[in-house]
C-alpha positions as CSV (number, residue, x, y, z in Angstrom):
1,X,7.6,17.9,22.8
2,X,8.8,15.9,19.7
3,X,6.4,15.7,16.7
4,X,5.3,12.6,16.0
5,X,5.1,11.9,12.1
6,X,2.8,9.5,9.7
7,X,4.6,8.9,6.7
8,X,2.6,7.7,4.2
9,X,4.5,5.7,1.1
10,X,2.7,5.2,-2.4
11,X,3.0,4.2,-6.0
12,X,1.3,2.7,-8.7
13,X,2.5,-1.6,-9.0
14,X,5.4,-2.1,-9.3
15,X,7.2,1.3,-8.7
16,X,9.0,0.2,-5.5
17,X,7.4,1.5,-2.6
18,X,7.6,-2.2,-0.9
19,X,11.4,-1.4,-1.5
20,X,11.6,1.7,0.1
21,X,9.2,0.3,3.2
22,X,12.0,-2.6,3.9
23,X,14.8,0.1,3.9
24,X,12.8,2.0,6.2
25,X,13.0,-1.5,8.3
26,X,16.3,-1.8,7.6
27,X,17.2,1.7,9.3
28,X,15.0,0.3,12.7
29,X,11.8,2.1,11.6
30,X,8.1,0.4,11.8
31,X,6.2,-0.1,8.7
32,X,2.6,-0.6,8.3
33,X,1.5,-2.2,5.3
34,X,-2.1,-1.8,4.6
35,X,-2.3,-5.0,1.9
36,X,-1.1,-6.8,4.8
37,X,-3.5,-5.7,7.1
38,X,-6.5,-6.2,4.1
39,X,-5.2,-9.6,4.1
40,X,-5.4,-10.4,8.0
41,X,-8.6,-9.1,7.9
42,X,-10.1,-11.1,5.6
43,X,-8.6,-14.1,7.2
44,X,-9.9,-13.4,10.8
45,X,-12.1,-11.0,11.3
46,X,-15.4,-12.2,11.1
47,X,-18.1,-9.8,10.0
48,X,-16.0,-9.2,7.1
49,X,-15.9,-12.8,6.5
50,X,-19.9,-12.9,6.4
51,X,-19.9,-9.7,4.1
52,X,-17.6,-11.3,1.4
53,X,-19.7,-14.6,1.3
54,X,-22.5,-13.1,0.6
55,X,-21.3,-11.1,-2.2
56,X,-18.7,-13.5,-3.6
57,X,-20.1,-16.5,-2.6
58,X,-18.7,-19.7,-1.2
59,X,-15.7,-20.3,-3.1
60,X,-14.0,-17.0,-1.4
61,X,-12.6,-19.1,1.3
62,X,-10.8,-22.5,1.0
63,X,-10.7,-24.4,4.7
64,X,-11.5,-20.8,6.4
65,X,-8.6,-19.6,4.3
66,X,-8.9,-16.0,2.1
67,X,-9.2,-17.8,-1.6
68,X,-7.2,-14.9,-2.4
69,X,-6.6,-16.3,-6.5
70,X,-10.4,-16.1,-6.6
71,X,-11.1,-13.1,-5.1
72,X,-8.4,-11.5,-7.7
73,X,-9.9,-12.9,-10.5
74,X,-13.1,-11.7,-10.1
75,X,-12.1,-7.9,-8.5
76,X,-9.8,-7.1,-11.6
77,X,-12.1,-8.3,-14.3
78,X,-15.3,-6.4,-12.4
79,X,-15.0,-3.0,-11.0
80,X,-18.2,-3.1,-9.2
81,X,-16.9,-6.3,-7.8
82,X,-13.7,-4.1,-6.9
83,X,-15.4,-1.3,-5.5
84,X,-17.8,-3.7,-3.2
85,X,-15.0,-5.6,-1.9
86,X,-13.4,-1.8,-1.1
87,X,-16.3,-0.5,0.6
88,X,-16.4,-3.5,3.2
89,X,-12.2,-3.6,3.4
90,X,-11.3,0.3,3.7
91,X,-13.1,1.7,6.6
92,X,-12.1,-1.0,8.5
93,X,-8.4,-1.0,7.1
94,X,-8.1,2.9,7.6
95,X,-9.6,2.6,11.3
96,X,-7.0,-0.2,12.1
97,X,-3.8,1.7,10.4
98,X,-4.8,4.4,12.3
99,X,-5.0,2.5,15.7
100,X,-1.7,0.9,15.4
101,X,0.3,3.8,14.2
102,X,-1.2,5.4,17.4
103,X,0.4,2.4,19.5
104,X,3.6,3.0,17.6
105,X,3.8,6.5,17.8
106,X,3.7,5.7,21.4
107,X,7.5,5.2,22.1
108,X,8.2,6.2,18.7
109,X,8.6,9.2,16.9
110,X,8.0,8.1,13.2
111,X,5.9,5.5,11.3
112,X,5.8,4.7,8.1
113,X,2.6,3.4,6.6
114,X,2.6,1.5,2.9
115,X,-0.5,1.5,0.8
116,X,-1.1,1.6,-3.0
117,X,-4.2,3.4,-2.9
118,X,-3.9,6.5,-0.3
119,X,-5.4,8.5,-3.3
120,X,-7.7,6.1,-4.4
121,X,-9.2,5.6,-0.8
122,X,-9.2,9.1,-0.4
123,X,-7.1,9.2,2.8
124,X,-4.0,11.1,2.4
125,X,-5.4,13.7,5.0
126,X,-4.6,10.8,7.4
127,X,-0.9,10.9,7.0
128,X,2.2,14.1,7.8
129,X,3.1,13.1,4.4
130,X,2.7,11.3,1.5
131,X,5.8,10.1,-0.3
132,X,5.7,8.9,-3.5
133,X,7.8,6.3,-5.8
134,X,8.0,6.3,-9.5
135,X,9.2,4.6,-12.1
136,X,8.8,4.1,-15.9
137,X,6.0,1.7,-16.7
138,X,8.2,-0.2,-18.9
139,X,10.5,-1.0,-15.4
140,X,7.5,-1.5,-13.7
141,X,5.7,-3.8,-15.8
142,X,9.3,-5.7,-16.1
143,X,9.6,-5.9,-12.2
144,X,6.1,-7.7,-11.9
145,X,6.6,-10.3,-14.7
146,X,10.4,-11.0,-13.0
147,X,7.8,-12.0,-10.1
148,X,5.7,-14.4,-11.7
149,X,2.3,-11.6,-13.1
150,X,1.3,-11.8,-16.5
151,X,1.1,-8.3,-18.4
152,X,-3.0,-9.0,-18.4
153,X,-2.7,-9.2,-14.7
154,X,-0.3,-5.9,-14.5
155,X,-2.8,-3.9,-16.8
156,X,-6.0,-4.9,-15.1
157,X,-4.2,-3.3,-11.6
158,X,-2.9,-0.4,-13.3
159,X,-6.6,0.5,-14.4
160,X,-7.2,1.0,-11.4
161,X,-5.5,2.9,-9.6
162,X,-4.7,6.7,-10.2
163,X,-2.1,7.7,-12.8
164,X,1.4,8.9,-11.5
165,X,1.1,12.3,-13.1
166,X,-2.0,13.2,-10.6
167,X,-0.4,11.7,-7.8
168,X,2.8,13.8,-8.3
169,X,0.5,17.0,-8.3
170,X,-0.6,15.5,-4.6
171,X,2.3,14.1,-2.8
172,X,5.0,15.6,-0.4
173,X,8.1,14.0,-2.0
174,X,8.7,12.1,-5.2
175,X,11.1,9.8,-5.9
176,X,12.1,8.0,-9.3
177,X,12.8,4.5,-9.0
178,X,14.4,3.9,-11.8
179,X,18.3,2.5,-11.2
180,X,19.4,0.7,-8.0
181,X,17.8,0.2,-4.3
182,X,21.3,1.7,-3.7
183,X,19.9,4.9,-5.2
184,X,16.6,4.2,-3.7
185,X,18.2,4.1,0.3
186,X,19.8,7.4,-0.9
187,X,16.0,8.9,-1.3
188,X,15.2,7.4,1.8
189,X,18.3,9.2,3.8
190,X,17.4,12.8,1.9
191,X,13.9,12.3,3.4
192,X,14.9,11.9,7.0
193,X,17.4,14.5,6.7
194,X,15.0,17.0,5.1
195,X,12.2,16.0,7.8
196,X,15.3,16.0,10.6
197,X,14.5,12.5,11.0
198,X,17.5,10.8,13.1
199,X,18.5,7.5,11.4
């Protein structure tokens, strides 16, 4: 029987793992993407809900809606505030990335899974293997204020998560995004063809 394989795909903001993910697409793979899934949750499930009222108060939710502006605010200026909005989201996120890349690895053979923080959250034991995308901070700062952050808003993200060079000591493959998504796809085809991934 065919192995079925979790791939994992990482970076600090702005390196261009959101790139690779959609190339992954691109080539007819499923992506999970765990700031998606965060997201949803916040929006419908409801003990989560009643957890981040209590702690963040009323104005968390606009309408029923995430206040998602608010909630950043008050996460990247506060990392107690960070880690208590982690402690309710990450069990819950890690549970539900691991039931649906079960369901995909159903009548699949290979799922990639998107997450900034598989070092942070402690859960690269979850995953076949972690790949990781790099790039110069410089670039990477660049390609979050082409997309409408501010540099105080790029900084207070960087802080926290874990810097490259321990990731790099960690992860399965590592590639520098530094040039084109031309470049980038090319990664994307070594990895399948080292892990005999047909694409």
């Amino acid at each position: 029987m065919k192995k079925k394989i979790k791939i994992a795909v990482t970076g600090s903001i702005g390196s261009g793992k959101s790139e690779f993910c959609r190339i992954a697409e691109k080539f007819g793979f499923v992506v999970l993407r765990a700031d998606e899934i965060s997201k949803k949750l916040l929006s419908e499930n409801e003990t989560v809900r009643k957890k981040v009222l209590s702690i963040f108060g009323v104005k968390a939710y606009n309408d029923d809606k995430p206040n998602f502006k608010y909630l950043a605010e008050i996460v990247f200026n506060d990392t107690g505030k960070l880690k208590k909005l982690e402690s309710i989201l990450h069990p819950i996120v890690i549970k539900k990335i691991k039931k649906l890349s079960d369901e995909t690895l159903k009548d699949k053979d290979v799922v990639f899974i998107e997450s900034a923080l598989v070092y942070e959250a402690d859960i690269e034991d979850s995953f076949d293997y972690v790949v990781l995308i790099t790039a110069p901070r410089e670039i990477r700062l660049n390609r979050k204020l082409q997309n409408g952050f501010s540099e105080d808003d790029f900084i207070k993200r960087e802080q926290n998560q874990i810097p490259d060079e321990e990731k790099k000591k960690r992860a399965d493959f590592i590639f520098n995004n530094d040039k084109s998504v031309a470049e980038l796809e090319q990664y994307f085809k070594i990895l399948c063809l080292t892990l005999n991934i047909h694409i």
